[in-house]
ChimeraX commands (.cxc) that place a marker at each C-alpha (Angstrom):
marker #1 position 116.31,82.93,99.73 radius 0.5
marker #1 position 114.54,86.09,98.97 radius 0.5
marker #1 position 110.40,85.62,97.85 radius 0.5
marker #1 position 108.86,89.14,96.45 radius 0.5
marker #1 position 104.84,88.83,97.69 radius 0.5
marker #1 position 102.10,91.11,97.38 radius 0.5
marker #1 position 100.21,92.46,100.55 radius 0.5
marker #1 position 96.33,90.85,100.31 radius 0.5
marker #1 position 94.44,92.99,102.67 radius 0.5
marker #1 position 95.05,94.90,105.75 radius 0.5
marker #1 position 93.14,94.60,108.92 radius 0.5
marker #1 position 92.97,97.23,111.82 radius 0.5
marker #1 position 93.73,95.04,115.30 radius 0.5
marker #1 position 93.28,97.77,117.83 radius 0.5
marker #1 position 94.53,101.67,117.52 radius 0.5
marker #1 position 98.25,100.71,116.49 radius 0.5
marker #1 position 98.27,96.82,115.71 radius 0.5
marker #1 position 97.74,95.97,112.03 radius 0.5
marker #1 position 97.11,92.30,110.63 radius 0.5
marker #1 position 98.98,92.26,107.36 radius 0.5
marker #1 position 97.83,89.16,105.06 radius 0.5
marker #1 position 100.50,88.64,102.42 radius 0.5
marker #1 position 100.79,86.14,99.56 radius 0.5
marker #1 position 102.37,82.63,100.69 radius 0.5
marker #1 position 105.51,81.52,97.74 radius 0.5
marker #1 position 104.83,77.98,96.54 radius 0.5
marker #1 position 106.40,75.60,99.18 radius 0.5
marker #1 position 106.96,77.87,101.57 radius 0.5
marker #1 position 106.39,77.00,105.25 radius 0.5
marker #1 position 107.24,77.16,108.69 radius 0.5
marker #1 position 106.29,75.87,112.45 radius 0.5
marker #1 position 103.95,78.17,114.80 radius 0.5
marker #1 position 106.04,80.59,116.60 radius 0.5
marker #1 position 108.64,80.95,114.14 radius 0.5
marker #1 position 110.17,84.66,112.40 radius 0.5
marker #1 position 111.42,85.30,108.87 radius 0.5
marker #1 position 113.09,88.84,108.03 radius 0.5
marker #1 position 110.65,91.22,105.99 radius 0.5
marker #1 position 111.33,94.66,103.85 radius 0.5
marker #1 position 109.43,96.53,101.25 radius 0.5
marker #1 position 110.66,95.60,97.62 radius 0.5
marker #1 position 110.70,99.63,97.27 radius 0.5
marker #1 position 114.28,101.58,96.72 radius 0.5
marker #1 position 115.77,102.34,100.13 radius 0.5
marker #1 position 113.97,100.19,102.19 radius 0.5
marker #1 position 114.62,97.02,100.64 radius 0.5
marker #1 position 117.32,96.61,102.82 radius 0.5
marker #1 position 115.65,97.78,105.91 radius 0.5
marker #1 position 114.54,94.39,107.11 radius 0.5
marker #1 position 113.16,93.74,110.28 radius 0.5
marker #1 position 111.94,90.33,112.30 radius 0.5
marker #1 position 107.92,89.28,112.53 radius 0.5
marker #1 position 106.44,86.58,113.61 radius 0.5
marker #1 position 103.79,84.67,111.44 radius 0.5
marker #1 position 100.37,84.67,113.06 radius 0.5
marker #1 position 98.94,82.44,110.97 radius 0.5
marker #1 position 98.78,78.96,110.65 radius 0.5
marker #1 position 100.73,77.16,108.05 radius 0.5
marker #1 position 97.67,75.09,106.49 radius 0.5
marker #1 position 96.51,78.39,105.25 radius 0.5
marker #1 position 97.11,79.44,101.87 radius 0.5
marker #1 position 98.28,82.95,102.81 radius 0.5
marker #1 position 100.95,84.09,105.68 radius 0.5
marker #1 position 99.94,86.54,107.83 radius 0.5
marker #1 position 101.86,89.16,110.88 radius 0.5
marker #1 position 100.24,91.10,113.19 radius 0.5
marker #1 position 102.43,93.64,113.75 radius 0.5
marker #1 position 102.49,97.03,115.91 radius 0.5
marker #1 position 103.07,100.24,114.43 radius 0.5
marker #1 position 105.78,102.58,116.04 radius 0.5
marker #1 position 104.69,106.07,114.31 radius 0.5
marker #1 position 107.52,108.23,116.68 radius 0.5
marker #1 position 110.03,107.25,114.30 radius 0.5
marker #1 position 109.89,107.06,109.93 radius 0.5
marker #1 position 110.70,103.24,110.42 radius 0.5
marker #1 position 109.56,100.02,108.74 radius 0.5
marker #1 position 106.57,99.78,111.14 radius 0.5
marker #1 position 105.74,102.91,110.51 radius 0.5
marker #1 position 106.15,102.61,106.78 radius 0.5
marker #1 position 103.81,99.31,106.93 radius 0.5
marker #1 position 101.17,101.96,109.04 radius 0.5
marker #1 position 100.81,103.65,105.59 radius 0.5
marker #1 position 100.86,100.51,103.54 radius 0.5
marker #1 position 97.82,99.37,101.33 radius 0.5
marker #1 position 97.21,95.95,99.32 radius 0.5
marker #1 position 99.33,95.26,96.63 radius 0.5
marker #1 position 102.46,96.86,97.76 radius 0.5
marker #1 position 105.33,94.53,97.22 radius 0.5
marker #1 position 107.23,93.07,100.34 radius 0.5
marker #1 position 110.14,90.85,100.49 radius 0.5
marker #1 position 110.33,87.34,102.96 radius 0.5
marker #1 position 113.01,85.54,103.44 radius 0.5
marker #1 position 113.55,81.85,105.22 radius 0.5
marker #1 position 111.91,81.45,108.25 radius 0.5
marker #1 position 114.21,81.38,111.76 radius 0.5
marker #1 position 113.01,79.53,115.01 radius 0.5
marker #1 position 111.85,81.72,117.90 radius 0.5
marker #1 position 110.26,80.23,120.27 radius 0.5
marker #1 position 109.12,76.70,120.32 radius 0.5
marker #1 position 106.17,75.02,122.18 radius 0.5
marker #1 position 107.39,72.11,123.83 radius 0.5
marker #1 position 104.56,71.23,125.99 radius 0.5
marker #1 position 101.58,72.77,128.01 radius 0.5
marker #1 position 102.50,75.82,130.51 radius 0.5
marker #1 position 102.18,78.99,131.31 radius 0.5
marker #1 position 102.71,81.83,128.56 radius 0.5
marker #1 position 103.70,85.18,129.72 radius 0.5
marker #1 position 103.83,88.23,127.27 radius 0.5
marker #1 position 103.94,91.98,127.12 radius 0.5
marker #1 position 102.86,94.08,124.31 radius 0.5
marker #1 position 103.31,92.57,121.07 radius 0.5
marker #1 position 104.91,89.69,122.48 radius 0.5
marker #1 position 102.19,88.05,122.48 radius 0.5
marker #1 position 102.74,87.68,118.36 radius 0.5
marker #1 position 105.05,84.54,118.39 radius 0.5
marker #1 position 102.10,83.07,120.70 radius 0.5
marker #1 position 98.99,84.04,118.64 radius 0.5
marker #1 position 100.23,80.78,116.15 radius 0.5
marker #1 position 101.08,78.56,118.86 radius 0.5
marker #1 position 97.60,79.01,119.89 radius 0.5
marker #1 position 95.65,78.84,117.18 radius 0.5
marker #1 position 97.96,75.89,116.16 radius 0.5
marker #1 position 96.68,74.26,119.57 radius 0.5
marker #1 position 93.40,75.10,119.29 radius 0.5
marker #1 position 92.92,73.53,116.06 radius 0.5
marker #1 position 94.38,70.33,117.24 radius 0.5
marker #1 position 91.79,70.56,120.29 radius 0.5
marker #1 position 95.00,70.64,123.15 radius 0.5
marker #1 position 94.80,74.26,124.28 radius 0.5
marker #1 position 93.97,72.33,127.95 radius 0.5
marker #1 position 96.56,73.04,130.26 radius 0.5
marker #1 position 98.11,76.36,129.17 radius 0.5
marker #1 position 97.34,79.51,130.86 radius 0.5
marker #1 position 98.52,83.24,129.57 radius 0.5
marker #1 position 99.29,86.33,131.30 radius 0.5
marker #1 position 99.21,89.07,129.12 radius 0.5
marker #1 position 100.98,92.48,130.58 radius 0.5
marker #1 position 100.03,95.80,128.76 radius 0.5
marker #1 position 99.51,99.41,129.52 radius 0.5
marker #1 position 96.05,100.03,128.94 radius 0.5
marker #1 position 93.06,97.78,127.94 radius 0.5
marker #1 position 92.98,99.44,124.30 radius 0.5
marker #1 position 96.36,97.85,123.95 radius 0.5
marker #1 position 95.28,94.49,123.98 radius 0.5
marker #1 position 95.64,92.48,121.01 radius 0.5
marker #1 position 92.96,89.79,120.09 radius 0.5
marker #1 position 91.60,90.27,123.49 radius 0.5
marker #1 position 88.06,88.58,122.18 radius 0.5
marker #1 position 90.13,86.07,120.53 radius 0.5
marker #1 position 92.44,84.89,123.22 radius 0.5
marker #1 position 89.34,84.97,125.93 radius 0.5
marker #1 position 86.86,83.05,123.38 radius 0.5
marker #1 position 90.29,80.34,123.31 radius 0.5
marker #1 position 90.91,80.50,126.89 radius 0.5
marker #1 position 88.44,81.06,128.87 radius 0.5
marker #1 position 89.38,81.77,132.66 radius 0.5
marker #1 position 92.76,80.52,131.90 radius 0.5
marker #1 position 93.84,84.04,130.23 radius 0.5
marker #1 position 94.66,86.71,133.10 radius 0.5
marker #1 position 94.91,90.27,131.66 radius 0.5
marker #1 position 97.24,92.59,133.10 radius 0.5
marker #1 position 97.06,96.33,132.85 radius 0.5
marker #1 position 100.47,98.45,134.32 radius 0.5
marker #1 position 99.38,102.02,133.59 radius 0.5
marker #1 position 95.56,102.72,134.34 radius 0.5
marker #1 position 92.96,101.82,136.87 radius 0.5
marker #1 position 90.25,99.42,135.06 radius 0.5
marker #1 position 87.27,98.26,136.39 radius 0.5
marker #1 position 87.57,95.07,134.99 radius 0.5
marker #1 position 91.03,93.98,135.01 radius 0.5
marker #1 position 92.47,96.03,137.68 radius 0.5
marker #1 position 95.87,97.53,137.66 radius 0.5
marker #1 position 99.56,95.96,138.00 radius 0.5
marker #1 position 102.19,94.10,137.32 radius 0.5
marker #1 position 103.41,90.30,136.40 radius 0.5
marker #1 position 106.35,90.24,139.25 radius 0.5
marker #1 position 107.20,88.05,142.40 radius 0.5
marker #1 position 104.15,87.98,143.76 radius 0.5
marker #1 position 101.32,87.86,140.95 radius 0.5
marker #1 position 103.36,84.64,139.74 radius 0.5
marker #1 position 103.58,83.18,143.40 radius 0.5
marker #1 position 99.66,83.85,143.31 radius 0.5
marker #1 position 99.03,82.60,139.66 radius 0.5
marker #1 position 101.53,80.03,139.19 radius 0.5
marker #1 position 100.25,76.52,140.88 radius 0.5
marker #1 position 103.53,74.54,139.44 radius 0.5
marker #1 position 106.72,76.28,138.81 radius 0.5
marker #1 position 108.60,72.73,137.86 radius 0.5
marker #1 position 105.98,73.58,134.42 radius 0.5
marker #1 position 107.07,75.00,131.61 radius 0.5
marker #1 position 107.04,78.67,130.43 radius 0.5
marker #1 position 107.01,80.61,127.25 radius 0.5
marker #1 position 107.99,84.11,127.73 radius 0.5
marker #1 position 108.45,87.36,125.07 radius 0.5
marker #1 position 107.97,91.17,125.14 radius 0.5
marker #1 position 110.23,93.93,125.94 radius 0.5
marker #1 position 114.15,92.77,127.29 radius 0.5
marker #1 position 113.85,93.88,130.43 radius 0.5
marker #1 position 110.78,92.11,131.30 radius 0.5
marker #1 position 112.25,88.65,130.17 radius 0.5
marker #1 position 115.31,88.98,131.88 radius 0.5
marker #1 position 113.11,90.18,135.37 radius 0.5
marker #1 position 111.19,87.38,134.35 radius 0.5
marker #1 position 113.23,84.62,134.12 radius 0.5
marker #1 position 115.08,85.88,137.24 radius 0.5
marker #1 position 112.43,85.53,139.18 radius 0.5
marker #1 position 110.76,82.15,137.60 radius 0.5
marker #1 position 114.17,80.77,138.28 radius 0.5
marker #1 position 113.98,82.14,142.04 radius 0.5
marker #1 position 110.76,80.58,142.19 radius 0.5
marker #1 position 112.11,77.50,141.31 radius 0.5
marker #1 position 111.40,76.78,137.65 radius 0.5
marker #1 position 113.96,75.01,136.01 radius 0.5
marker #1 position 115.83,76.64,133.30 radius 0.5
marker #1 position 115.34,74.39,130.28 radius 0.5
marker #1 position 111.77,75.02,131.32 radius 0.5
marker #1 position 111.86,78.82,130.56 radius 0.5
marker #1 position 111.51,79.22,127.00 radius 0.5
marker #1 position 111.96,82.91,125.32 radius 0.5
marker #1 position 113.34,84.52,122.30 radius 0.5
marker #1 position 117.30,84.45,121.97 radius 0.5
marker link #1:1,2 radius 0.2
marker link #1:2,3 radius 0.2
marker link #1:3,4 radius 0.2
marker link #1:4,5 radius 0.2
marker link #1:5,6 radius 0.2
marker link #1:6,7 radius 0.2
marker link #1:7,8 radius 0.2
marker link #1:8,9 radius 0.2
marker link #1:9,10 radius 0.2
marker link #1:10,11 radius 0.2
marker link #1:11,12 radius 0.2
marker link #1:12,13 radius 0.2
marker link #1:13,14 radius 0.2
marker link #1:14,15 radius 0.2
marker link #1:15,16 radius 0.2
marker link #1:16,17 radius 0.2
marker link #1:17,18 radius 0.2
marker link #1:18,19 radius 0.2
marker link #1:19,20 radius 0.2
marker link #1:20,21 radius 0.2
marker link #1:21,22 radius 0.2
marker link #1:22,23 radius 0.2
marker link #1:23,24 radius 0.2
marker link #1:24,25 radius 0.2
marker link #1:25,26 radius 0.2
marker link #1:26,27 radius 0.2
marker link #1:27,28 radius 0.2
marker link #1:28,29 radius 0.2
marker link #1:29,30 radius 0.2
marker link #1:30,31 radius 0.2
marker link #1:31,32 radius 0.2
marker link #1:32,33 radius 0.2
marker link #1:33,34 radius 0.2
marker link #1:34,35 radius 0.2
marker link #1:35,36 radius 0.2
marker link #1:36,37 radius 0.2
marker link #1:37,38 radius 0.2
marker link #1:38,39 radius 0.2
marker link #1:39,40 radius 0.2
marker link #1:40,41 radius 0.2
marker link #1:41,42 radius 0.2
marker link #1:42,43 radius 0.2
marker link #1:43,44 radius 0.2
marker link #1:44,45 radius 0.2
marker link #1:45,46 radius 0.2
marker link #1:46,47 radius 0.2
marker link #1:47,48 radius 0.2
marker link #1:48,49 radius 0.2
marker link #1:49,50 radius 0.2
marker link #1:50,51 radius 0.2
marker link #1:51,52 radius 0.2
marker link #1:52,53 radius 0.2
marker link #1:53,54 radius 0.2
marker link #1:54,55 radius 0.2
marker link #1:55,56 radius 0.2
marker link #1:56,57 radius 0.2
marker link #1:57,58 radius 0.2
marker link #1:58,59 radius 0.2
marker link #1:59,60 radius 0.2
marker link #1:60,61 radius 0.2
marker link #1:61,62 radius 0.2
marker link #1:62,63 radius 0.2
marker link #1:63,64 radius 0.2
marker link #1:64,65 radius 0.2
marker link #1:65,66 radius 0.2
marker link #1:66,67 radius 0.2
marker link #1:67,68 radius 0.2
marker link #1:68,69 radius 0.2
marker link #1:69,70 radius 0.2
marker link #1:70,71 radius 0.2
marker link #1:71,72 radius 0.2
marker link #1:72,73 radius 0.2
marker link #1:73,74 radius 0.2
marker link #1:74,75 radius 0.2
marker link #1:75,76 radius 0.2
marker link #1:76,77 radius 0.2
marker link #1:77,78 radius 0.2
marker link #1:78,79 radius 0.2
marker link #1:79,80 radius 0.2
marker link #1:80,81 radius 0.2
marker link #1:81,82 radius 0.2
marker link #1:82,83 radius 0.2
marker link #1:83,84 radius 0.2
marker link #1:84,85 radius 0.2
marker link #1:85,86 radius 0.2
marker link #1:86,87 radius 0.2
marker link #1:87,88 radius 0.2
marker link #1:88,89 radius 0.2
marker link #1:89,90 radius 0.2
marker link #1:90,91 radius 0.2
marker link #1:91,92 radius 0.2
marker link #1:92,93 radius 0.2
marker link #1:93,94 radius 0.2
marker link #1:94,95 radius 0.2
marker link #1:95,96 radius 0.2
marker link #1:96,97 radius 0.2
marker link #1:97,98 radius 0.2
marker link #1:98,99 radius 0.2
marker link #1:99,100 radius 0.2
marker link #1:100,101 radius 0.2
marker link #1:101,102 radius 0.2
marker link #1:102,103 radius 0.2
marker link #1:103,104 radius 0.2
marker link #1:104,105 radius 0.2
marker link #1:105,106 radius 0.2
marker link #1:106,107 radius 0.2
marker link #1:107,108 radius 0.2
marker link #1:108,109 radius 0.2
marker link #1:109,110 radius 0.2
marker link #1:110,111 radius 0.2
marker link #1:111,112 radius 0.2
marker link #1:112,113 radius 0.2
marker link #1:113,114 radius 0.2
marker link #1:114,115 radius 0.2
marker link #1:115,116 radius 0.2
marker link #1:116,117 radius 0.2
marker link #1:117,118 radius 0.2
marker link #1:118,119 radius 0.2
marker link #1:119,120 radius 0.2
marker link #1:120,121 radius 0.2
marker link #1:121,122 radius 0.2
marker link #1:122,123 radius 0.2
marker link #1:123,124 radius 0.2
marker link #1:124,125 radius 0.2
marker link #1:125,126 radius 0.2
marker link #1:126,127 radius 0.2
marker link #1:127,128 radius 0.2
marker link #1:128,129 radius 0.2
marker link #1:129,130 radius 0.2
marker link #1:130,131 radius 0.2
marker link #1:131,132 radius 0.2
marker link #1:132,133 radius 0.2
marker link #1:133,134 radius 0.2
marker link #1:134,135 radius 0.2
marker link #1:135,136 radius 0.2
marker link #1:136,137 radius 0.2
marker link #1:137,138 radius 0.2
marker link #1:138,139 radius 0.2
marker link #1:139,140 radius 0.2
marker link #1:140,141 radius 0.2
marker link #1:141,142 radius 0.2
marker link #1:142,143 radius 0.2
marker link #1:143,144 radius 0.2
marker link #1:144,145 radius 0.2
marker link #1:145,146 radius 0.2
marker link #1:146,147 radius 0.2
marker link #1:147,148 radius 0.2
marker link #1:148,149 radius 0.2
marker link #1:149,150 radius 0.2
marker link #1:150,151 radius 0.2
marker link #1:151,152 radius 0.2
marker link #1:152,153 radius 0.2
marker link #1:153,154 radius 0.2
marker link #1:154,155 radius 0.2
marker link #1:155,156 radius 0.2
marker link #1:156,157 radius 0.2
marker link #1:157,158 radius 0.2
marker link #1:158,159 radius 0.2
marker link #1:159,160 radius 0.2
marker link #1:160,161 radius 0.2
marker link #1:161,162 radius 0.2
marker link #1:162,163 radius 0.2
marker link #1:163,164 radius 0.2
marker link #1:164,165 radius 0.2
marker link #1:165,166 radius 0.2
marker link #1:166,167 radius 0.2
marker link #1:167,168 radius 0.2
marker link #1:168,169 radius 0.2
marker link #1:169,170 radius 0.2
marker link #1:170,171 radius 0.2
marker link #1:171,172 radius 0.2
marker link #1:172,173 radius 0.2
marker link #1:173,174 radius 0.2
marker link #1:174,175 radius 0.2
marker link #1:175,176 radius 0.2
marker link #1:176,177 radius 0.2
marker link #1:177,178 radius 0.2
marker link #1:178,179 radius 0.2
marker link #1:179,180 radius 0.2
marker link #1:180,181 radius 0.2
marker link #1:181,182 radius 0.2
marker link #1:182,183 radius 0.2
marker link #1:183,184 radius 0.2
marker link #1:184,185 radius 0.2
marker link #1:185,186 radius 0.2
marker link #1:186,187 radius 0.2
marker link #1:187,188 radius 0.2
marker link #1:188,189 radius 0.2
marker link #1:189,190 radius 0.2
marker link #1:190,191 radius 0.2
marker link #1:191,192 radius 0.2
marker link #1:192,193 radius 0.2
marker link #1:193,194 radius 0.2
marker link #1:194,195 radius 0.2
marker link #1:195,196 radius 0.2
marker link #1:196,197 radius 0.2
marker link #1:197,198 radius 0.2
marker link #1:198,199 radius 0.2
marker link #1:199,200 radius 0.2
marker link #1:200,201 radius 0.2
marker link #1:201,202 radius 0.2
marker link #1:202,203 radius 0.2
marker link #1:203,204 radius 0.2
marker link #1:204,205 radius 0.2
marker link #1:205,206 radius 0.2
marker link #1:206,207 radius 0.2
marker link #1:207,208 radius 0.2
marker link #1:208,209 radius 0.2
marker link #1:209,210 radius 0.2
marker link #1:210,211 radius 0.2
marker link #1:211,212 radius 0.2
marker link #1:212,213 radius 0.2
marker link #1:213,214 radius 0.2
marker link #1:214,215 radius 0.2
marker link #1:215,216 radius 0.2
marker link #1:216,217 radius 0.2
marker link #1:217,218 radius 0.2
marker link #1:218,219 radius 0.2
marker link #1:219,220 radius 0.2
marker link #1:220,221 radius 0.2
view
């Protein structure tokens, strides 16, 4: 089923991530970490849809997606880039992505970290964020997204991890073999990974190596 919403308001994340808070259709709802298809009710790109995860929780009254804009081609990211409130989008039924099953360790790169941001807040608002732990891969410390956010929710159980400059404060590298052998304290826990392909594939390789089981690795199909 196809709902036609209106944006609400438009909020500037960090140079290229936007939070986009749209109207929510009467009834309409869906479980933290879940996806629904999304266009712009406007001529041609109506049919241009493309996947986001919601961001927000479902007891609000509005839905929300933070979502990255990709301004090196004429896209629907980019097209949301030059978007203001009250343009018309179009939502359709949600789709599960990935599903929190218990506590573990979350690994994301990028804007992967979007199906998280509602499993978190969804945890934090029950009072069980105890027990998780997230490492968050991106190139430079600009990139991150919500960084004050996810530190205020975790605390020292959020490990920041920068590939492609030398900072001061978080150091430079890389979520492989050896950071996980360093980080990881159980690997018979469970683990929630997203961002680009070949990370998750490397990824689960290597959790797998490491001996996590793999009904225990959960990531976007």
């Amino acid at each position: 089923m196809e709902h036609i919403v209106k944006i609400i308001s438009i909020q500037d994340v960090t140079h290229d991530v936007r939070s986009y808070r749209i109207e929510k259709p009467a009834g309409y709802s869906f479980e933290p970490g879940q996806a629904t298809e999304v266009s712009f009710n406007d001529g041609k790109w109506k049919e241009e849809k493309r996947p986001f995860t919601f961001t927000s929780l479902n007891s609000l009254p509005y839905l929300e997606f933070t979502i990255k804009t990709y301004r090196d081609h004429d896209g629907v990211t980019n097209r949301l880039g030059r978007a203001k409130p009250g343009d018309e989008l179009i939502i359709r039924d949600v789709w599960g992505a990935i599903q929190y099953k218990a506590p573990g360790y979350f690994i994301a790169g990028g804007a992967g970290i979007t199906p998280f941001i509602a499993i978190l807040r969804d945890l934090k608002s029950k009072n069980k964020l105890a027990g998780n732990q997230l490492f968050f891969s991106n190139k430079t410390a600009r990139d991150i997204i919500l960084r004050s956010e996810l530190d205020q929710m975790l605390g020292s159980n959020v490990h920041h991890v920068i590939t492609d400059e030398n900072d001061p404060k978080l150091g430079k590298g890389f979520i492989d073999k050896a950071f996980l052998t360093n980080k990881v304290k159980d690997f018979k826990s469970n683990f929630y990974i997203c961002g680009p392909d070949k990370m998750v594939s490397a990824l689960t390789a290597t959790l797998t190596e490491l001996g996590a089981k793999p009904d225990a690795v959960v990531f976007e199909k």
